[in-house]
CHARMM-style PDB file with segment names, atoms N, HN, CA, C and O in Angstrom:
ATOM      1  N   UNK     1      17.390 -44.472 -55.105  1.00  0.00      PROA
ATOM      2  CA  UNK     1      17.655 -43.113 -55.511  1.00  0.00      PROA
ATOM      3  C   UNK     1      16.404 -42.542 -56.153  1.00  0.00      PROA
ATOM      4  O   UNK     1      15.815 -43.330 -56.893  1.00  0.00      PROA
ATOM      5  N   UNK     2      15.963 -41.526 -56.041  1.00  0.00      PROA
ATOM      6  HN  UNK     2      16.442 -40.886 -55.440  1.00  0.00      PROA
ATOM      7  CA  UNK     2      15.376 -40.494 -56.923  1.00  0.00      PROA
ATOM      8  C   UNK     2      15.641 -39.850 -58.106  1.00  0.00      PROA
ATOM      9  O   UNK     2      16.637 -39.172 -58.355  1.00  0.00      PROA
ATOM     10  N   UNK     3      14.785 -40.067 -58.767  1.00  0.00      PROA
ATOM     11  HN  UNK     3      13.975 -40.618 -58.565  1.00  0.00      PROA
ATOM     12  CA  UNK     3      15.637 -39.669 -60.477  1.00  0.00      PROA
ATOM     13  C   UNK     3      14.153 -38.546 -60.918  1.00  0.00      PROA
ATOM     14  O   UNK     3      13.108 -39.196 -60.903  1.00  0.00      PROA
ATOM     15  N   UNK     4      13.999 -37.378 -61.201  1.00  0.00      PROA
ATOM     16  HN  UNK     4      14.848 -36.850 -61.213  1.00  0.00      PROA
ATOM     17  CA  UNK     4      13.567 -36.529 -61.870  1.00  0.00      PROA
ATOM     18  C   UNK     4      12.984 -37.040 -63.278  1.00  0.00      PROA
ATOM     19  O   UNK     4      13.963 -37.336 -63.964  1.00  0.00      PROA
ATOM     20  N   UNK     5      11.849 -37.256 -63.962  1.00  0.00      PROA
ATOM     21  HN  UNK     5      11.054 -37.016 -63.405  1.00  0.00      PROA
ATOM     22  CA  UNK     5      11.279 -37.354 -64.641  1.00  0.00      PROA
ATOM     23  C   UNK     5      10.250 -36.741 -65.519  1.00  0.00      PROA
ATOM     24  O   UNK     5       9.725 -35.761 -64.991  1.00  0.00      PROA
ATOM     25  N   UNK     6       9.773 -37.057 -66.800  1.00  0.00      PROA
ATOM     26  HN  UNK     6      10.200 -37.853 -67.228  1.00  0.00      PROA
ATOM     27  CA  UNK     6       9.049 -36.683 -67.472  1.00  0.00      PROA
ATOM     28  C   UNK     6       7.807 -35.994 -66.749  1.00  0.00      PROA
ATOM     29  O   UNK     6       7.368 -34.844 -66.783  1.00  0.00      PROA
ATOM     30  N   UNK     7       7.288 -37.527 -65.866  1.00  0.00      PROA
ATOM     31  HN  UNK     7       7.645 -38.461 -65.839  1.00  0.00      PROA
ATOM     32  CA  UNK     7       6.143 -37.430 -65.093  1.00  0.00      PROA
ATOM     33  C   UNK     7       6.204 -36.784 -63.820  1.00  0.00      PROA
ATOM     34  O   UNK     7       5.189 -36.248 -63.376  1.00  0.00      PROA
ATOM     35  N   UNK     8       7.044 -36.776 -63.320  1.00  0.00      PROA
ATOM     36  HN  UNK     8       7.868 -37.212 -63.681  1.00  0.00      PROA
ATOM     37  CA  UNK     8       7.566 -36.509 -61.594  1.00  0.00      PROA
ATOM     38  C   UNK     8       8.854 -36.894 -61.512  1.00  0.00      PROA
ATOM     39  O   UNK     8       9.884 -36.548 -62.091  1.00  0.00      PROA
ATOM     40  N   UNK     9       8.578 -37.708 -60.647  1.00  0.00      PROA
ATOM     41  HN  UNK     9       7.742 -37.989 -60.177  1.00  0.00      PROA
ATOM     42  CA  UNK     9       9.915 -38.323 -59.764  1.00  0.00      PROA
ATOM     43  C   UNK     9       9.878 -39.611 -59.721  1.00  0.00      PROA
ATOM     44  O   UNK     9       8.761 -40.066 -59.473  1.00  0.00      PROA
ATOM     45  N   UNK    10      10.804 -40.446 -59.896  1.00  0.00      PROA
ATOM     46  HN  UNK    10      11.711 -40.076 -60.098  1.00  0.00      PROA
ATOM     47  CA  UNK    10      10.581 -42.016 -59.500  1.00  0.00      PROA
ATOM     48  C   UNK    10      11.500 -42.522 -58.894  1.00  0.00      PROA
ATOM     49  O   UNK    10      12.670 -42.199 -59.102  1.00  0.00      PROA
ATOM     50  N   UNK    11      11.050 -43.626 -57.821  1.00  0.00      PROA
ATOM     51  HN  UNK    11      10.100 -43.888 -57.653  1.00  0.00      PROA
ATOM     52  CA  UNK    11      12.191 -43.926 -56.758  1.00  0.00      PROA
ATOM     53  C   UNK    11      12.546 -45.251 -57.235  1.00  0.00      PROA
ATOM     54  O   UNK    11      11.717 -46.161 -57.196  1.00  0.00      PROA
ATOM     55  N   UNK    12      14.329 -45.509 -57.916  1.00  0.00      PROA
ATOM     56  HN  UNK    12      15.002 -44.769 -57.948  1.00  0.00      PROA
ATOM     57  CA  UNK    12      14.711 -46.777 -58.464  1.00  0.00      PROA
ATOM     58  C   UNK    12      15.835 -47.045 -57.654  1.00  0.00      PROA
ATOM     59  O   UNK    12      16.537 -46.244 -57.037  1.00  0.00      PROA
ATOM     60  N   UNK    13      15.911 -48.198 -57.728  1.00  0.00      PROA
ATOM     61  HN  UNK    13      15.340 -48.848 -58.229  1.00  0.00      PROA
ATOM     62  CA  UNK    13      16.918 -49.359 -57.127  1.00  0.00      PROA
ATOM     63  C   UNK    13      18.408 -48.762 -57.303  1.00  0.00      PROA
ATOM     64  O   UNK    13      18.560 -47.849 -58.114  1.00  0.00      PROA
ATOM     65  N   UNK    14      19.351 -49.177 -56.676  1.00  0.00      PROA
ATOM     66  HN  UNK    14      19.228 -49.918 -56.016  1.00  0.00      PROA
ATOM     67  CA  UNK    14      20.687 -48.902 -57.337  1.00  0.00      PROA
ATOM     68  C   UNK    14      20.783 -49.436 -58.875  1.00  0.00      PROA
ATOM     69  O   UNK    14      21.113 -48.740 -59.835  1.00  0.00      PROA
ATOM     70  N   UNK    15      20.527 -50.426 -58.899  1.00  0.00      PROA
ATOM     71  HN  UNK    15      20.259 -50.991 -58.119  1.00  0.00      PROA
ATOM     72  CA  UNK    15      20.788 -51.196 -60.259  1.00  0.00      PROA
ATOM     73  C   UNK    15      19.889 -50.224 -61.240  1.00  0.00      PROA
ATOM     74  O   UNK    15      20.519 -50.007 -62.274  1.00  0.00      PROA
ATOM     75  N   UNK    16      19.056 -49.803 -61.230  1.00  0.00      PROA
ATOM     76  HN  UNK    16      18.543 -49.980 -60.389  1.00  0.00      PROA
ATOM     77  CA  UNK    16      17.993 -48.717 -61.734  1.00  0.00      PROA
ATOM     78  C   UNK    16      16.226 -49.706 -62.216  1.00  0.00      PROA
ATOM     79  O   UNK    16      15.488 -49.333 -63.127  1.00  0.00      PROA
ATOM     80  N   UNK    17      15.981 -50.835 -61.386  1.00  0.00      PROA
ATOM     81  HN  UNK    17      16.582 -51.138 -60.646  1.00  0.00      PROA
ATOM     82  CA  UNK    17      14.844 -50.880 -61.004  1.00  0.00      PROA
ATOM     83  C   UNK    17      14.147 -50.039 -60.362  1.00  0.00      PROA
ATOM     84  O   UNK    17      14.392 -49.691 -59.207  1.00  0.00      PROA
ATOM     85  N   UNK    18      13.090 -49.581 -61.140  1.00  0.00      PROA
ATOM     86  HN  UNK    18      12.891 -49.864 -62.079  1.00  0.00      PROA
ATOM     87  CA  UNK    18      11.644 -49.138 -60.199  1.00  0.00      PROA
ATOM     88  C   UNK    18      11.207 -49.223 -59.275  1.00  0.00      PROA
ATOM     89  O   UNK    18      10.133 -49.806 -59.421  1.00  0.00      PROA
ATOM     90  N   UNK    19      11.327 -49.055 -58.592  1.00  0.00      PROA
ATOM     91  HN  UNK    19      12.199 -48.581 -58.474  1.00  0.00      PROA
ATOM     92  CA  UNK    19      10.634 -49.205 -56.605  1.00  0.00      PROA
ATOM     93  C   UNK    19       8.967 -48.276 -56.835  1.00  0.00      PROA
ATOM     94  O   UNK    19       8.169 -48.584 -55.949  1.00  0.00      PROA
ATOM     95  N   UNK    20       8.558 -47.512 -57.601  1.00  0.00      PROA
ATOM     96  HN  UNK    20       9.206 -47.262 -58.321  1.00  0.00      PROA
ATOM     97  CA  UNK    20       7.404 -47.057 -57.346  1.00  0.00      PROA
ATOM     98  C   UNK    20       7.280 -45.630 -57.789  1.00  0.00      PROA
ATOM     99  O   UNK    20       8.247 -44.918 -57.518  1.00  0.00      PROA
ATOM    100  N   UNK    21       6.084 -44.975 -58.536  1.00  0.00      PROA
ATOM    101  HN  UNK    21       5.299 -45.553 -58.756  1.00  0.00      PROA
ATOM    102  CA  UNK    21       6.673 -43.984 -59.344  1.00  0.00      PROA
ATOM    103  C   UNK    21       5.518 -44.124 -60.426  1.00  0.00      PROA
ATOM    104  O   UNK    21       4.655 -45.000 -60.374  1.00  0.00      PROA
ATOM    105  N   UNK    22       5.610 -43.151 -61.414  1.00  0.00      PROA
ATOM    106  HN  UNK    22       6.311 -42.440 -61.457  1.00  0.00      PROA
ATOM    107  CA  UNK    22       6.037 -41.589 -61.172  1.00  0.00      PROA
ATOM    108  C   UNK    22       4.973 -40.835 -59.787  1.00  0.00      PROA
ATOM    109  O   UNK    22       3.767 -40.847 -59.538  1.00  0.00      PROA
ATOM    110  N   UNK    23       6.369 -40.146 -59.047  1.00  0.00      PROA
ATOM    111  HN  UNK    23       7.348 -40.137 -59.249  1.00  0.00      PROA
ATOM    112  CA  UNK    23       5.048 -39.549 -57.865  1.00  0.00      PROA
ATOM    113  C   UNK    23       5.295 -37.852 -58.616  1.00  0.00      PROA
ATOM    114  O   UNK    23       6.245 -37.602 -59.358  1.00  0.00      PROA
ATOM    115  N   UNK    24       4.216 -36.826 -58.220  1.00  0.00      PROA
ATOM    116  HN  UNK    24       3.445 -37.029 -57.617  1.00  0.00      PROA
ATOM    117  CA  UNK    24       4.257 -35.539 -58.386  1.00  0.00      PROA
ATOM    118  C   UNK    24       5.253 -34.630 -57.809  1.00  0.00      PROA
ATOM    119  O   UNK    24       5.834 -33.658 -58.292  1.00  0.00      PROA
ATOM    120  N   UNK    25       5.280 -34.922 -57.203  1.00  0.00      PROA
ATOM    121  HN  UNK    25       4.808 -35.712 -56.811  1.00  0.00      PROA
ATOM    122  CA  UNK    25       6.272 -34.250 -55.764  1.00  0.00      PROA
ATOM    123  C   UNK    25       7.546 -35.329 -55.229  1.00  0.00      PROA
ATOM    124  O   UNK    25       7.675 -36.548 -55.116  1.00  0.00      PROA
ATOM    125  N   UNK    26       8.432 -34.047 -54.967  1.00  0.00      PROA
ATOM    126  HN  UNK    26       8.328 -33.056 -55.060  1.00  0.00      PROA
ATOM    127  CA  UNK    26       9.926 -34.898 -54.783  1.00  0.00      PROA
ATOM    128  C   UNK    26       9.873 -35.543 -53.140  1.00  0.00      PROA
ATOM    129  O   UNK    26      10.668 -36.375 -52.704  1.00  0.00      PROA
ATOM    130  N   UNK    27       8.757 -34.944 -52.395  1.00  0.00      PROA
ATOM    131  HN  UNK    27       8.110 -34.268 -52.749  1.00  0.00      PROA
ATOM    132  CA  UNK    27       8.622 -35.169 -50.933  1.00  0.00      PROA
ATOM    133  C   UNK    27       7.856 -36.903 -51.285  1.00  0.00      PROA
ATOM    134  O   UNK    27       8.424 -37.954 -50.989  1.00  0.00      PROA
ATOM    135  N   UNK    28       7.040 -36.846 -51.689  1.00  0.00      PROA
ATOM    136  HN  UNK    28       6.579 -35.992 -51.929  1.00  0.00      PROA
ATOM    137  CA  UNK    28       6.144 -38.044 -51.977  1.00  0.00      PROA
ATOM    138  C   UNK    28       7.478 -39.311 -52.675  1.00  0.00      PROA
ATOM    139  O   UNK    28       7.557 -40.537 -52.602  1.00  0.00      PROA
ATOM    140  N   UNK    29       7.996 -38.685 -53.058  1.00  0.00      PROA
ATOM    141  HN  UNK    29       7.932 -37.688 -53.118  1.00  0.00      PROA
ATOM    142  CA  UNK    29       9.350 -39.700 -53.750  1.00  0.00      PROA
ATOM    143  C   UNK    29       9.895 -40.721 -52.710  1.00  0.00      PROA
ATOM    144  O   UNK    29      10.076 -41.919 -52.490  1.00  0.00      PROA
ATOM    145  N   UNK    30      10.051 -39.330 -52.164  1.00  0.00      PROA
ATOM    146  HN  UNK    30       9.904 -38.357 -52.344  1.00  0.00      PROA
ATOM    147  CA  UNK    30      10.698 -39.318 -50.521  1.00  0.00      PROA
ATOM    148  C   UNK    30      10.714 -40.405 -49.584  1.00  0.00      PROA
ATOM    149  O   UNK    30      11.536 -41.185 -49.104  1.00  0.00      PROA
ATOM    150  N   UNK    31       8.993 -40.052 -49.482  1.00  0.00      PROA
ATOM    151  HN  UNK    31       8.325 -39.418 -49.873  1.00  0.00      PROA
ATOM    152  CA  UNK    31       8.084 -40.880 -48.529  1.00  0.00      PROA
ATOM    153  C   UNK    31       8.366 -42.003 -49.077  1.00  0.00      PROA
ATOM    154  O   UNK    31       8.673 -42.811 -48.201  1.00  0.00      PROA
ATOM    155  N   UNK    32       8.415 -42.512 -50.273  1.00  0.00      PROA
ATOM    156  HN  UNK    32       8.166 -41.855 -50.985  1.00  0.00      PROA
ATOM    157  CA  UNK    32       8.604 -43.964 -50.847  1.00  0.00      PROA
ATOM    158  C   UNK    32       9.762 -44.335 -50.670  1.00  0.00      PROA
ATOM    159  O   UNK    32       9.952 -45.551 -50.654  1.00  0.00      PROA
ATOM    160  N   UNK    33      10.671 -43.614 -50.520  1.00  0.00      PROA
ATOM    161  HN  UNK    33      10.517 -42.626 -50.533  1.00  0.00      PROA
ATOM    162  CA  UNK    33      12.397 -44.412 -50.463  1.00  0.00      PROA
ATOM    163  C   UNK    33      12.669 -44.842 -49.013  1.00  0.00      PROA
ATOM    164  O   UNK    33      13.361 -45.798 -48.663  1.00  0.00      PROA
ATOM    165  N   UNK    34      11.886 -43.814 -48.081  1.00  0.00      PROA
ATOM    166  HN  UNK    34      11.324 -43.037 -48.365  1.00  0.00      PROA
ATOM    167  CA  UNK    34      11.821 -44.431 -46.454  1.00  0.00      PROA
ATOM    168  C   UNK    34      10.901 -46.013 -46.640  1.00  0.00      PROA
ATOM    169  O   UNK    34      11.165 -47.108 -46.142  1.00  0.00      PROA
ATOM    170  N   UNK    35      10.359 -45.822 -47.071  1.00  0.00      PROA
ATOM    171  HN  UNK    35      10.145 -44.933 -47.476  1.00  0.00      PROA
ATOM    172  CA  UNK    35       9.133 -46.976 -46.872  1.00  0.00      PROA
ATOM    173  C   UNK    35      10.380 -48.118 -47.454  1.00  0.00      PROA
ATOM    174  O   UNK    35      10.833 -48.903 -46.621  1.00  0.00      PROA
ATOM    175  N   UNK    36      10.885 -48.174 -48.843  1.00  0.00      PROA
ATOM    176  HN  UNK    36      10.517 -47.537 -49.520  1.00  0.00      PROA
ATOM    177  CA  UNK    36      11.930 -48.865 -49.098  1.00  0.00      PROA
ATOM    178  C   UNK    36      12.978 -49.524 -48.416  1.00  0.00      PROA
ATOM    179  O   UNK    36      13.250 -50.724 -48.403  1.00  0.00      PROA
ATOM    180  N   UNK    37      13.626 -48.407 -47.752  1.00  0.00      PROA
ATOM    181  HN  UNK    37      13.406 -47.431 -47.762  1.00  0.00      PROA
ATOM    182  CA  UNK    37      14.783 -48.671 -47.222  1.00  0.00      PROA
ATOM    183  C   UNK    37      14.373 -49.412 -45.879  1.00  0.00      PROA
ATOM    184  O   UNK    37      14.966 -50.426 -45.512  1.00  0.00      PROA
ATOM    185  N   UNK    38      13.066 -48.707 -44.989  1.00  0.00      PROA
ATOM    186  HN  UNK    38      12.584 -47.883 -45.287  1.00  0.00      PROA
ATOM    187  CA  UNK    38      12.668 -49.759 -44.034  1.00  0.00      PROA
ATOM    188  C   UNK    38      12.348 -51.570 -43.950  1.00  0.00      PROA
ATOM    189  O   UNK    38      12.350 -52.470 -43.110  1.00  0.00      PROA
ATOM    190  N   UNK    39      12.110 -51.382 -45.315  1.00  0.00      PROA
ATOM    191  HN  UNK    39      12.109 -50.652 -45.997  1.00  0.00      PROA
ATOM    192  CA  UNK    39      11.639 -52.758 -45.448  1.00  0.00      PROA
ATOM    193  C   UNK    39      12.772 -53.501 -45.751  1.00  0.00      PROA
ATOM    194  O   UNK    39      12.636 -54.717 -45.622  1.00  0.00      PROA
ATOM    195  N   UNK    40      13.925 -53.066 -46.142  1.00  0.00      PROA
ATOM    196  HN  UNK    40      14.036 -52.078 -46.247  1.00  0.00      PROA
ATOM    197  CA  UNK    40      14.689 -53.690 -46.659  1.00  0.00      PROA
ATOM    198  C   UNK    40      15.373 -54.463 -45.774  1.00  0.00      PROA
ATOM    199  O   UNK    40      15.887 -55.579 -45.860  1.00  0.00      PROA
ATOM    200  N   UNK    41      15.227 -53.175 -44.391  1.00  0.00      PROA
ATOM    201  HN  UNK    41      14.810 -52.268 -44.321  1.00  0.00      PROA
ATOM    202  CA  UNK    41      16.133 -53.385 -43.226  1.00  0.00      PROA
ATOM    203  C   UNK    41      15.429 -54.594 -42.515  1.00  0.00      PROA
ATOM    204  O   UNK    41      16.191 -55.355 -41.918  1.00  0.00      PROA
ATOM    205  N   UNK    42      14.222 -54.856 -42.491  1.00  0.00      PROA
ATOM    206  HN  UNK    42      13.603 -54.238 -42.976  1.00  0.00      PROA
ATOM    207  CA  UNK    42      13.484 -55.545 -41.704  1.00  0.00      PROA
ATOM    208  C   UNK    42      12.840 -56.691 -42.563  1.00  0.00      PROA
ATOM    209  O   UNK    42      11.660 -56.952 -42.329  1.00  0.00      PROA
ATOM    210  N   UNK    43      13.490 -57.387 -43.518  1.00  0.00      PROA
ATOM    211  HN  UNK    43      14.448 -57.175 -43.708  1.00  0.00      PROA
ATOM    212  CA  UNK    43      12.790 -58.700 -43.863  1.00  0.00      PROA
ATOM    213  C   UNK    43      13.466 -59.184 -42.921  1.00  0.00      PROA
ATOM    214  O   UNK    43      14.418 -58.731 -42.285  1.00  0.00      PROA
ATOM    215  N   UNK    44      12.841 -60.260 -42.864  1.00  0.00      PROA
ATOM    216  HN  UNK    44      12.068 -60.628 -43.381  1.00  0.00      PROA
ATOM    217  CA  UNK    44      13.299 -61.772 -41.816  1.00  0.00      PROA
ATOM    218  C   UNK    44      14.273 -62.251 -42.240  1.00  0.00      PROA
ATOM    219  OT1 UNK    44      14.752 -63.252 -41.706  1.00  0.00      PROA
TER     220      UNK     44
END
């Protein structure tokens, strides 16, 4: 999920781990939660 911040935006886990962050822009958030969710789909 994307959560709105002090700094920007930061993209955290369900549990509310950090995945990567603070980005400026909610698109750039974005870009990180695809990158996330791809990888998630595709470990071995």
């Amino acid at each position: 999920m994307i959560r709105k911040v002090k700094g920007g935006y930061k993209v955290l886990s369900e549990k509310g781990k950090n995945l990567g962050g603070p980005y400026k822009t909610k698109e750039e958030a974005e870009k990180r939660l695809r990158q996330v969710e791809f990888f998630k789909r595709n470990k071995g």
